[in-house]
FIMAR-843260 format. One record per residue (C-alpha): residue in one letter; z, y, x. Coordinates in steps of 0.5 Angstrom, whole numbers. Layout:
// residues N
  code     zz     yy     xx
     A      Z      Y      X
...
//
This chain:
// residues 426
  code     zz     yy     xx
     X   -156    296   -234
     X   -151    301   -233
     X   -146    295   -234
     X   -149    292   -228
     X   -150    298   -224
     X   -141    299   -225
     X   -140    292   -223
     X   -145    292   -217
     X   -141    299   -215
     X   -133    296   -216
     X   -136    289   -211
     X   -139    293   -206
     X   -132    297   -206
     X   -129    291   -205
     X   -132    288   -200
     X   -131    296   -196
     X   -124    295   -197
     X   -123    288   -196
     X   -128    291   -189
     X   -124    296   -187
     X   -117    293   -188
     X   -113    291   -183
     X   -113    283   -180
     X   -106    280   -178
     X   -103    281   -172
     X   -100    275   -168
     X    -94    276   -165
     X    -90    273   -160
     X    -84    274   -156
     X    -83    272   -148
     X    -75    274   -145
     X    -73    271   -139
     X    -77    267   -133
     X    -85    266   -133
     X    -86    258   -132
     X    -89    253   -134
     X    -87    253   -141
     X    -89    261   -142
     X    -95    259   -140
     X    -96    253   -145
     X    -93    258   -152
     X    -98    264   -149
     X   -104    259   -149
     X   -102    256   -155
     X   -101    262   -159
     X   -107    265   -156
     X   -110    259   -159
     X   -106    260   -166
     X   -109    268   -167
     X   -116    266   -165
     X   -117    260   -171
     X   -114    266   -175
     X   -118    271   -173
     X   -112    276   -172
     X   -114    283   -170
     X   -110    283   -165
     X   -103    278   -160
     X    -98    282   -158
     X    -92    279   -153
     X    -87    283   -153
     X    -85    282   -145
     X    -77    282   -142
     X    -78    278   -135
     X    -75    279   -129
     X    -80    275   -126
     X    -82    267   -125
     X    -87    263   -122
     X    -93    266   -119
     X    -98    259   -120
     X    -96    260   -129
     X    -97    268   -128
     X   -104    265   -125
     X   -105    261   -132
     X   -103    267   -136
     X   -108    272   -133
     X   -113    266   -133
     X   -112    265   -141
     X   -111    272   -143
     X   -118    273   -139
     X   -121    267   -143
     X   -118    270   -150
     X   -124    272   -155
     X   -118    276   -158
     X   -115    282   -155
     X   -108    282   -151
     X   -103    286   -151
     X    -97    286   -147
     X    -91    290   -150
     X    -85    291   -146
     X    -79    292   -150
     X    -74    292   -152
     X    -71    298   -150
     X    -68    296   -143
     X    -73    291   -141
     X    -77    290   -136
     X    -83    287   -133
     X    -80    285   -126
     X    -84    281   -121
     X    -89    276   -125
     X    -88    281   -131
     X    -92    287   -127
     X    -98    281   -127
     X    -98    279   -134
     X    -97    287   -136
     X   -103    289   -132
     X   -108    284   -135
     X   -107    285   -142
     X   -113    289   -146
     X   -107    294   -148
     X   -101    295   -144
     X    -94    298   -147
     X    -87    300   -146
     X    -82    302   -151
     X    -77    309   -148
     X    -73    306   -142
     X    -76    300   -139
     X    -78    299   -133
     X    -84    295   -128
     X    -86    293   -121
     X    -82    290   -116
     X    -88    285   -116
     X    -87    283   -109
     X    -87    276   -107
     X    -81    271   -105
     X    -82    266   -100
     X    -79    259   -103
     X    -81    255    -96
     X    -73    256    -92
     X    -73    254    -85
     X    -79    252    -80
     X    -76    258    -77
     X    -77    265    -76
     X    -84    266    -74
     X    -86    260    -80
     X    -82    264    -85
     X    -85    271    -83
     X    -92    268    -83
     X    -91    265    -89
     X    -88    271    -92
     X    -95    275    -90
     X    -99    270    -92
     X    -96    270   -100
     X    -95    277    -99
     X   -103    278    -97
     X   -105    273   -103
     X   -101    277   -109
     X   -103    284   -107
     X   -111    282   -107
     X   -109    278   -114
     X   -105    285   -117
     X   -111    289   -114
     X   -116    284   -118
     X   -113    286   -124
     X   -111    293   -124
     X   -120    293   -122
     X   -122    290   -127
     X   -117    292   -133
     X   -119    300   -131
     X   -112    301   -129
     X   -108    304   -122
     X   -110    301   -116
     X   -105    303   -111
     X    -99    302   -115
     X   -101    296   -116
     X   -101    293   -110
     X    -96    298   -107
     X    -91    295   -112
     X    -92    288   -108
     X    -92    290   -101
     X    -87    296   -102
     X    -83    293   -109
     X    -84    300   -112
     X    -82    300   -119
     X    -82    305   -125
     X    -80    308   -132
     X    -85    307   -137
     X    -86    315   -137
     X    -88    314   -130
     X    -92    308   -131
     X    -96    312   -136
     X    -97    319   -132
     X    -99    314   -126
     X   -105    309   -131
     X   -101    303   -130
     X   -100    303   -138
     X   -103    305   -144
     X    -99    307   -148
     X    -92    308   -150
     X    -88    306   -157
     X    -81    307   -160
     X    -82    300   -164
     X    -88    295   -166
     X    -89    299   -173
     X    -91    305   -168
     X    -94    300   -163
     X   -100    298   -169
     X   -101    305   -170
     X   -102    307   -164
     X   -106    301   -163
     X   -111    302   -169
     X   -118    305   -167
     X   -116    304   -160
     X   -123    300   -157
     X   -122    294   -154
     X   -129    290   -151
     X   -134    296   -155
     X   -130    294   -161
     X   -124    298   -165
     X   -118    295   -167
     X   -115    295   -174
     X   -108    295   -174
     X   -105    300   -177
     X   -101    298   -184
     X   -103    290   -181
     X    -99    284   -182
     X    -95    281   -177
     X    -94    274   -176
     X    -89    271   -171
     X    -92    265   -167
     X    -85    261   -166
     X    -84    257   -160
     X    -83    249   -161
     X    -78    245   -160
     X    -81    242   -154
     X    -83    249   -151
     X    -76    252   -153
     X    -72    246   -149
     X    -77    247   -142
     X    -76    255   -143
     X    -68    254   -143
     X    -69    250   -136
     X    -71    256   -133
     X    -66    259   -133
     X    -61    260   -126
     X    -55    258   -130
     X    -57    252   -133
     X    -59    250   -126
     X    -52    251   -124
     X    -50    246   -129
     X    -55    241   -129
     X    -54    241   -121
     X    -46    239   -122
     X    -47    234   -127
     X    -52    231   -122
     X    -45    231   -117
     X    -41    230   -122
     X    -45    223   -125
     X    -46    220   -119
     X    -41    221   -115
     X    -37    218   -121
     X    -41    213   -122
     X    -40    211   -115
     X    -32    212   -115
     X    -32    208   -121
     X    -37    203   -122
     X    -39    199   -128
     X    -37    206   -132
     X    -45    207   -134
     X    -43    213   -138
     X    -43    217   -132
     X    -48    214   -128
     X    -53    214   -133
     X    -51    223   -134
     X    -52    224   -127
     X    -59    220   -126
     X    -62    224   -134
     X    -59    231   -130
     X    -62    229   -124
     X    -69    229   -127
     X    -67    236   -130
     X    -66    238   -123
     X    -72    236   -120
     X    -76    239   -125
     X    -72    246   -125
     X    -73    246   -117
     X    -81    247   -118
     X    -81    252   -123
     X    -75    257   -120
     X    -74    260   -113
     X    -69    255   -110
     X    -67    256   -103
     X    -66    249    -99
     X    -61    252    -94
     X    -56    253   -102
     X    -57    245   -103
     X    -57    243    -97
     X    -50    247    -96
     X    -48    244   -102
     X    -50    238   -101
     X    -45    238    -94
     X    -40    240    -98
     X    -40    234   -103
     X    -40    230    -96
     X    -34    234    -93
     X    -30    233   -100
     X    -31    225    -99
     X    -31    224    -92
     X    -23    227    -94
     X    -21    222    -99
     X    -23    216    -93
     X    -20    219    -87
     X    -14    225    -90
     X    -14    231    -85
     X     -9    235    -89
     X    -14    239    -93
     X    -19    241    -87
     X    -25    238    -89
     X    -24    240    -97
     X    -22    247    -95
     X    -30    245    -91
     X    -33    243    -98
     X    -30    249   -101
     X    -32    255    -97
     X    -40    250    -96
     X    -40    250   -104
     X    -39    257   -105
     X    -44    259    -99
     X    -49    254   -102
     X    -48    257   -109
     X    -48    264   -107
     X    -56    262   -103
     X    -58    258   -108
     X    -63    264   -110
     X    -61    269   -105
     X    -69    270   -103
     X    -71    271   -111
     X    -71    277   -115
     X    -65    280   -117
     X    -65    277   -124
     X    -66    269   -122
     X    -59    270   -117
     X    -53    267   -120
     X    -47    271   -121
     X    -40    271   -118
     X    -38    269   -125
     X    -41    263   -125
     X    -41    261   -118
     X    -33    262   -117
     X    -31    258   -124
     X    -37    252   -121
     X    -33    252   -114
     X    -26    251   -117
     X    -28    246   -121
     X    -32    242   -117
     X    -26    242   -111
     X    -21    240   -116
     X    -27    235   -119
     X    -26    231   -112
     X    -19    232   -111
     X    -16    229   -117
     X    -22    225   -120
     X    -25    222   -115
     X    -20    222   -110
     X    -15    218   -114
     X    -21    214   -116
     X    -23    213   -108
     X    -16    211   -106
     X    -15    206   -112
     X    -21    202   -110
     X    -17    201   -103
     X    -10    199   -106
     X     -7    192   -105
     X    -10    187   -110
     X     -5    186   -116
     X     -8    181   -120
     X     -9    174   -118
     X     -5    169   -112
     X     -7    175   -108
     X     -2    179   -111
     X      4    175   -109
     X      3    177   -102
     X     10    181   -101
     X     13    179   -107
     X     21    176   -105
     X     24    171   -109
     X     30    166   -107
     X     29    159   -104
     X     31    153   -110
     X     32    149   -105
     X     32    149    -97
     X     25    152    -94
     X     22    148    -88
     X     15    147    -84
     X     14    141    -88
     X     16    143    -96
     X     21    147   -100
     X     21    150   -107
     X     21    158   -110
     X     20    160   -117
     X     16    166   -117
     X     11    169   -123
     X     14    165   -128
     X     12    158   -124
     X     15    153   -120
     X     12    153   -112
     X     10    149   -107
     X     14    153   -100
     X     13    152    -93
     X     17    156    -87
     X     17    156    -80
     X     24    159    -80
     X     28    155    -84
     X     32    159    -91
     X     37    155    -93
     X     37    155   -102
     X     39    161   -104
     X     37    165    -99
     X     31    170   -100
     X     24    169    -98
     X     18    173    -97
     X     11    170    -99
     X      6    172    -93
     X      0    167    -95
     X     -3    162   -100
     X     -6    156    -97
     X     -9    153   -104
     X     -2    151   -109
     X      3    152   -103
     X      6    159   -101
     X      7    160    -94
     X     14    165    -94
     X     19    167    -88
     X     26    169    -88
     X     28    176    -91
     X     33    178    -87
     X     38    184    -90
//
């Protein structure tokens, strides 16, 4: 009897251990723009912790911002989630800028690492031109949309309101010890160990999270998820829009090169995709796509280097606006810019000016290419015959001018086997 009590207590005592040991916790890391791919890996990792029934899914969160409607997404799926999220923005130096400031607020549990910062949540117009009084009503309207969003947010997670939607309206942005004081964050920890530890025993949804000495398991992203998340960024938009120019102009030059051409059209659909999920001002490609035209128009109708100076300063203006209306880590610096520039102008002066200008050269293959050539007369040249010897063949030759033998000729035309010269006088 005292046998089975003994083992009755040692299974009950592991079943309580087994009860109050920690669950895994997921983790994932999001650095860079919020777009569709974001989107996807957060809502598949969600899916990931919840089958595994992790205690908790940390984001470790660095973002200047992205696309509002996969922000949207984000904060529909963390609400949606049966297991609690939270938004840790580290490392340090960080920050959770724009879309960034959304995600960061819906968490069940927001934390920043020492010198981070978030905010500047205000909205940016994507919809160039129409005019100033269209520009200006369509900045209020977004601006009026995000605020109410934000605010909706910060209600329903229990966090500071008029923070909030100050950071939309005013840009306002914070250190994590600010955010702290002013309840915009939860907590703050130097690093993910005392990240668990602060988390354990916290409440989340009338239950307490056991995370305290848990086993973190980093969800990866794909490989597809990798390759739509590396299309996010400004750069690489840069270098995809110049392979659209480069291919397809120099397919255009050269045609039947294919390689180029088939370059070009791969790096086209790039770039539309790129288009919708980053901040692309229309006046930039318009710009751009001037001084494309200004670099070919020179090579037809040479002006000493009036329009390629033109295309020069338009590219550069254009590259410089291409993200002038984003947040500041979506714009391109001047160390891309300038390099694209330079490159681009030479790209159109020595490629696809000798390949223009090649096309518009005299034929030299076939009959056509005798036209101009000289060669002396084998035997008197008159109206009505005569002979040459040219391109290793005997010809046929008529003349209005008479050329004595010996004398030399100029071919001016062909009329099926006959050469049609006159005299070339010294």
């Amino acid at each position: 009897m005292r046998l089975w009590a003994a083992v009755w207590q040692a299974g009950l005592g592991l079943v309580l251990a087994a009860e109050l040991q920690a669950a895994d916790v997921g983790l994932i890391k999001v650095k860079g723009a919020i777009g569709p791919a974001t989107a996807t890996y957060i809502s598949r990792a969600i899916e990931v912790a919840t089958a595994r029934q992790d205690s908790c899914l940390i984001i470790e969160l660095d973002t200047p911002g992205g696309a509002l409607t996969s922000t949207k997404d984000i904060v529909q799926n963390f609400y949606a989630s049966p297991i609690p999220i939270v938004v840790y923005v580290a490392p340090a130096g960080a920050w959770a800028g724009s879309a960034g400031c959304f995600i960061t607020m819906a968490a069940n549990v927001a934390a920043m690492a020492p010198g981070t910062s978030i905010g500047a949540a205000h909205p940016v117009s994507g919809i160039p031109g129409g005019g100033e009084k269209t520009d200006e009503v369509m900045k209020e309207k977004m601006e009026n949309f995000a605020g109410s969003y934000i605010k909706s947010i910060a209600e329903k997670r229990g966090r500071n309101v008029d923070w909030a939607v100050s950071a939309v309206v005013k840009s306002q942005a914070v250190s994590a010890t600010n955010a702290l004081d002013l309840n915009v964050i939860d907590l703050i920890a130097n690093d993910l160990p005392e990240l668990l530890t602060q988390l354990d025993g916290r409440e989340v949804d009338g239950k307490a999270l056991k995370t305290e000495g848990a086993k973190v398991q980093e969800i990866r992203m794909t490989g597809r998820e990798h390759v739509l998340q590396l299309l996010s960024h400004p750069e690489l938009l840069l270098f995809v829009m110049l392979a659209v120019i480069y291919g397809l102009i120099g397919e255009l030059s050269n045609p039947g090169a294919i390689l180029p051409g088939v370059i070009g059209a791969i790096a086209l659909i790039l770039f539309l995709y790129m288009t919708a999920i980053l901040p692309v001002n229309l006046a930039g490609l318009a710009l751009i796509g001037l001084s494309v035209v200004l670099f070919i128009v020179d090579v037809y109708a040479p002006t000493h280097g009036v329009l390629t100076f033109g295309g020069i300063v338009a590219f550069f203006l254009g590259a410089l606006m291409l993200f002038n209306r984003a947040d500041p880590g979506f714009r391109l610096s001047l160390a891309y810019i300038i390099p694209a520039t330079l490159v681009t102008a030479a790209f159109f002066i020595f490629v696809v000016g000798a390949g223009l200008r090649a096309q518009l050269l005299p034929t030299k293959t076939g009959k056509e290419a005798m036209i101009g050539r000289t060669t002396p007369a084998l035997a008197r040249i008159d109206s009505r015959s005569g002979k040459v010897f040219i391109e290793g063949e005997y010809w046929n030759a008529v003349s209005e001018s008479p050329i004595e033998a010996g004398e030399t000729a100029e071919v001016v035309g062909i009329e099926g086997l006959t050469l049609k010269v006159k005299p070339k006088r010294t």
